[in-house]
C-alpha positions in Angstrom: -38.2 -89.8 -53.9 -39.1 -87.7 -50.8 -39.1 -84.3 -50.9 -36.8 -83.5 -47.9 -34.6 -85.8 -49.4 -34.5 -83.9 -52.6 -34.4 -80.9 -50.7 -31.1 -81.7 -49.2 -29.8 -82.9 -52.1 -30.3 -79.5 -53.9 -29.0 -77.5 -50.6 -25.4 -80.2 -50.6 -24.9 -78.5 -54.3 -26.0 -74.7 -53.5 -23.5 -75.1 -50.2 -20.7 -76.2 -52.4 -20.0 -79.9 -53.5 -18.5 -81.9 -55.8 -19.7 -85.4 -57.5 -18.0 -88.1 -59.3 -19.7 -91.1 -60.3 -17.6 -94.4 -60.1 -18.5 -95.8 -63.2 -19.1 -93.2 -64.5 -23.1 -92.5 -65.7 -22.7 -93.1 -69.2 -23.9 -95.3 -72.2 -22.1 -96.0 -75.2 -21.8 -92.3 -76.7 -22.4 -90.0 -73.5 -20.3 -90.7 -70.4 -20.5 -88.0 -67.6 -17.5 -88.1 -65.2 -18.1 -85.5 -62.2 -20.4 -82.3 -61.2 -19.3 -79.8 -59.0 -21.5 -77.2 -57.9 -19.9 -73.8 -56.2 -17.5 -75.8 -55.3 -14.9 -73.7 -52.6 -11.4 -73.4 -53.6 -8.4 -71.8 -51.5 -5.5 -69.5 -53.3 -4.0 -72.1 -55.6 -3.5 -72.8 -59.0 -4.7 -75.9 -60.9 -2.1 -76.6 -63.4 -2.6 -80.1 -65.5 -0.4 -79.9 -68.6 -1.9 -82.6 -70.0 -5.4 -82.0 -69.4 -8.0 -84.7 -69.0 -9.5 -87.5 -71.0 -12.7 -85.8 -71.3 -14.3 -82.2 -72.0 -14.1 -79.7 -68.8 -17.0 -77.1 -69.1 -16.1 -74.5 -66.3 -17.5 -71.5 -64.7 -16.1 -69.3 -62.7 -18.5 -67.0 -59.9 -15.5 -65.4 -57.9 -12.7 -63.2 -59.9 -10.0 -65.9 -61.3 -7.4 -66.4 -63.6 -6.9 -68.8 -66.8 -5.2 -69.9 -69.6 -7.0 -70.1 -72.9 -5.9 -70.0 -76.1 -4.1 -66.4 -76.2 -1.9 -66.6 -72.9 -2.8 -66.4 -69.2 -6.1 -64.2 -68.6 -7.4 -62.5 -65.3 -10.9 -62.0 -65.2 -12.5 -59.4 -62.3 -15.8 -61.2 -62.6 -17.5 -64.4 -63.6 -16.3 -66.1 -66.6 -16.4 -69.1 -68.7 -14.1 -71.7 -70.4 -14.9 -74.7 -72.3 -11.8 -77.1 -72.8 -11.3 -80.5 -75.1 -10.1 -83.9 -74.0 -6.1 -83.2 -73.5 -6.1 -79.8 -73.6 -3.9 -78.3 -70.5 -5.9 -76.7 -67.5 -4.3 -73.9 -65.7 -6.9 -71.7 -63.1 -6.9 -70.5 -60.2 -6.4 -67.7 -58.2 -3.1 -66.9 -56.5 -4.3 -63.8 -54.1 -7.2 -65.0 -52.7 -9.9 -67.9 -52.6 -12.0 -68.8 -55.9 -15.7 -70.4 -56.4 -16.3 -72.4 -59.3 -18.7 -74.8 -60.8 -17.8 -77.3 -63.8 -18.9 -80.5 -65.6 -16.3 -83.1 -66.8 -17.9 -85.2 -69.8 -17.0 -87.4 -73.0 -18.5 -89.8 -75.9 -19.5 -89.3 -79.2 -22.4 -87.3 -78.0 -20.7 -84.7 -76.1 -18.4 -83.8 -79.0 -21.6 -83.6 -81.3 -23.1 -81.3 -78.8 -19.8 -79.0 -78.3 -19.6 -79.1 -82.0 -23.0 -78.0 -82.0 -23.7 -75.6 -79.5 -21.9 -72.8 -80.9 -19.3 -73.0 -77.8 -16.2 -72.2 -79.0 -13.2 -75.0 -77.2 -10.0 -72.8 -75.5 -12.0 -69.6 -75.6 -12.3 -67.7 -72.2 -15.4 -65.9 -71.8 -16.6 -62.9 -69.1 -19.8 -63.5 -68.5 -22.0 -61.8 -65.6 -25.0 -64.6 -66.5 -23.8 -68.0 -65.3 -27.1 -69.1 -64.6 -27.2 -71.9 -67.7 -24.3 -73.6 -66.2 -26.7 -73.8 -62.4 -29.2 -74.5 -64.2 -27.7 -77.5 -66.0 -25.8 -79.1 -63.3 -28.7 -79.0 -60.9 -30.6 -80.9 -63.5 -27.7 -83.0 -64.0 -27.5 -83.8 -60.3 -31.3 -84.6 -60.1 -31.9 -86.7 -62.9 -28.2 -88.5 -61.8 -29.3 -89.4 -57.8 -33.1 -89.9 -57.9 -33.5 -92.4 -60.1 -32.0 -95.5 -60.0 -31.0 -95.5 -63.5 -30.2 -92.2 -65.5 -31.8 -91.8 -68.5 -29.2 -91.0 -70.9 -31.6 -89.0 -73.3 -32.7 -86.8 -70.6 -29.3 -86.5 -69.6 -27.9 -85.2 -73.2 -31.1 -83.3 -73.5 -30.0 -81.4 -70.6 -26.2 -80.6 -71.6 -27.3 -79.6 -75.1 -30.0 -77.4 -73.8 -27.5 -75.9 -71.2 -24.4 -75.2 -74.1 -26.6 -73.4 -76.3 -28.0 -71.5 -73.9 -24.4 -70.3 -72.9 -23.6 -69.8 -76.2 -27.1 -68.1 -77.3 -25.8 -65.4 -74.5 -22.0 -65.5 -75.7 -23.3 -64.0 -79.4 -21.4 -60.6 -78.2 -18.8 -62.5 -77.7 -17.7 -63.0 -81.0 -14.1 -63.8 -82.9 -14.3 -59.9 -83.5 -14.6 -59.4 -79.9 -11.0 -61.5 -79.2 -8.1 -59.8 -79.3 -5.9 -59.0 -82.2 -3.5 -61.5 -82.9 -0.6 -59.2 -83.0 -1.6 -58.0 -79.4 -2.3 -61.7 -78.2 1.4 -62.4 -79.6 2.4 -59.8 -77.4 1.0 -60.9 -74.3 2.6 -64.4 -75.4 5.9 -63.2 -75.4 5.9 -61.9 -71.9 3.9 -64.7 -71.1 6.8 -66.8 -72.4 9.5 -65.1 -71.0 8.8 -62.1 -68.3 12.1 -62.2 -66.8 13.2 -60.8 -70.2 13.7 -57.0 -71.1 9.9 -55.9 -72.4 9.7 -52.2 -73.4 6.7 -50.8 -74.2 8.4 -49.7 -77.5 10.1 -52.5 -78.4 6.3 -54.5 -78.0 5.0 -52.0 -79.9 7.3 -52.1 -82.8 6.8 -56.2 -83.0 3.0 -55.6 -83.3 3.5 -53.1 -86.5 1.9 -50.5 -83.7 3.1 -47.1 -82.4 3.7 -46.9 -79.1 0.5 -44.7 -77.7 -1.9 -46.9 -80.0 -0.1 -50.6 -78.7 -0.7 -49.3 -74.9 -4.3 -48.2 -76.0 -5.5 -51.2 -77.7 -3.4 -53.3 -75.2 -5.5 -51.6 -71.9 -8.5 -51.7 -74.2 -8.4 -55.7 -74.6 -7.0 -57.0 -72.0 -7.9 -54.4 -69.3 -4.2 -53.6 -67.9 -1.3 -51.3 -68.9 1.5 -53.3 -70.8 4.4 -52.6 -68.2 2.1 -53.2 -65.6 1.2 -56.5 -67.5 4.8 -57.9 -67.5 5.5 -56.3 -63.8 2.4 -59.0 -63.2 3.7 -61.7 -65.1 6.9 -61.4 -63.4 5.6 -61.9 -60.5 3.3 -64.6 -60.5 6.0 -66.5 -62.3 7.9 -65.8 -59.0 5.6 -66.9 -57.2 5.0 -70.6 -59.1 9.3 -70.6 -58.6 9.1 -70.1 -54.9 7.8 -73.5 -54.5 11.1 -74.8 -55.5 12.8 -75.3 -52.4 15.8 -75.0 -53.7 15.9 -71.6 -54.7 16.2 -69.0 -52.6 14.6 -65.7 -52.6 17.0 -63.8 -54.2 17.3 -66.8 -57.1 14.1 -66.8 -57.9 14.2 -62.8 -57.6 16.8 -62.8 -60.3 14.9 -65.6 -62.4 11.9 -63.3 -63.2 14.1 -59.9 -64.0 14.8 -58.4 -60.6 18.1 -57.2 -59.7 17.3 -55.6 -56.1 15.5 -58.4 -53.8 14.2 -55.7 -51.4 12.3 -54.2 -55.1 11.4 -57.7 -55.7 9.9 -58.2 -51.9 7.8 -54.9 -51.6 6.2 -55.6 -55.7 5.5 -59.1 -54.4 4.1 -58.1 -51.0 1.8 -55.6 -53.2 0.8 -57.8 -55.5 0.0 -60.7 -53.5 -0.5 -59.1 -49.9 2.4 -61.5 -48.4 6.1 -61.2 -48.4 7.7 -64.2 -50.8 9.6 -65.2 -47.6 6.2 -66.2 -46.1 4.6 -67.6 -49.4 8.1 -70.2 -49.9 7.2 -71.0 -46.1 3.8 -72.4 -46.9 5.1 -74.7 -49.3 7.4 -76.0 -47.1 6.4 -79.9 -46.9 
C-alpha cells in the first residue's frame, strides 16, 4: 500500500473516527464488528439496557461516568470497562464532552481470549496507561484496510496480545482492590432509589459500620462523601427525568427528593453548570 495512504489512514484514527465493517471481518470463530479510535462525544449518556450482541472493550481518555457491576461510577481520569454480549451499557458524561476509544467483537475466539486474558467482564477500571487499547486498535485498523483480505490469525493475535497487556497492568487492580460489598450495597441503594430519605446513619447502620468509619471507607473507595454521593445521584436522576416532556420542573424536582424547586435549581445549576429549565429546553424535539 502507499505510504501516504497509510499515513492518512493512521491520522483519520488519531483525529477521531469510528469504523464498522459491513460484513463484518470475521471467520467462523472471530467476528469483529467496529473500531473507534478517540472518537469525540458531546455531553450525553449512552444507555442500551440490553446491551449488544457482542463483547464492547472500552476506554475512556477524558473524565466519564459508567455503570459496572457495583452501581454508577464517575471516574476523574482515564478508565477501562470490558462488557459481555447483552450486558447493559450506560456511559457518558452529563457535564461536559467525553473521548473514548472501544472495540466491539464476538465468536468463539473472543470469549476464549476474554476468558483468558485475565480481564475481568463488568469491572470498571482507572487506568492512567491506555496505551494497549491504541496500540491494539491501530493494529486492528491496519491489518483491517490494507489488505484485501484480513488475516484472521493476525487479527486474534492482536486482540489477545492487546487484553493481556491491559490486564498484565490491571494486577493492582485486584478483587481486594473493589469495594466492599456492604459499601457497594450502599451505593446501590441510593443508586436505586435517591429520591428516598438516605442518612448517613441510617447507611451506616445497614453496612454493620459506625457512622465515622461508613463515611471513611465510603470517601476512601469511591472518592466522594456519602451525602454528597446521594445529593449527586439525585440529581443526575433529575436530569435523565427532565427529558420527559411531560414533567415539569417542579415534578421532576419533587421525583428525586426536593421539596423547594429554587433548592432544586441552584444544586442543579452547580452541579451541571445550567439551569434544569435550559437542560429540558434542549431536549425539546
Amino acid at each position: 500500500m502507499d505510504e501516504t495512504l497509510k499515513y492518512l489512514y493512521i491520522c483519520q484514527m488519531k483525529l477521531g473516527s469510528k469504523i464498522w465493517f459491513t460484513p463484518p471481518v470475521e471467520n467462523v470463530a472471530l467476528r469483529v464488528n467496529g473500531i473507534g479510535w478517540k472518537e469525540p462525544k458531546p455531553s450525553l449518556f449512552i444507555n442500551r439496557p440490553s446491551g449488544t450482541g457482542d463483547f464492547l472493550l472500552m476506554g475512556f481518555h477524558t473524565p466519564a461516568e459508567f455503570r459496572d457491576r457495583t452501581g454508577l461510577r464517575r471516574f476523574e481520569g482515564s478508565s477501562l470497562i470490558l462488557w459481555k454480549p447483552g450486558a447493559p451499557h450506560y456511559y457518558g458524561r452529563q457535564d461536559s464532552p467525553f473521548v473514548h476509544s472501544w472495540l466491539h467483537a464476538d465468536g468463539i475466539t473472543m470469549a476464549k481470549l476474554v476468558r483468558h486474558s485475565g480481564l475481568e467482564p463488568g469491572v470498571g477500571y482507572s487506568l492512567d496507561d491506555l496505551s494497549p487499547l491504541e496500540q491494539m486498535l491501530q493494529e486492528l485498523h491496519g491489518e483491517m484496510t490494507e489488505w484485501g483480505t484480513p488475516d484472521p490469525g493476525i487479527v486474534s493475535t492482536v486482540i489477545e496480545t492487546g487484553l493481556r497487556r491491559l490486564a498484565r497492568l490491571l494486577l493492582n487492580y485486584s478483587h481486594a482492590n473493589l469495594p466492599p460489598k456492604n459499601l457497594r450495597d450502599a451505593r446501590l441503594r441510593v443508586d436505586s432509589d435517591p429520591a428516598s430519605v438516605h442518612s448517613v446513619t441510617a447507611l451506616a447502620r445497614e453496612a454493620g459500620l459506625s457512622r465515622q468509619h461508613f463515611t471513611e471507607l465510603f470517601s476512601q473507595y469511591f472518592g466522594i462523601a456519602p451525602m454528597k454521593y446521594v445529593r449527586q445521584a439525585r440529581l443526575h436522576r433529575a436530569a435523565h427525568l427532565l427529558r420527559d416532556q411531560n414533567l415539569r420542573v417542579s415534578d421532576v424536582a419533587r421525583a428525586v427528593g426536593f421539596d423547594d424547586p429554587f433548592h432544586f435549581s441552584r444544586s442543579f445549576r452547580k452541579e451541571f453548570g445550567i439551569p434544569p429549565r435550559l437542560l429540558k429546553r434542549r431536549q425539546t424535539p
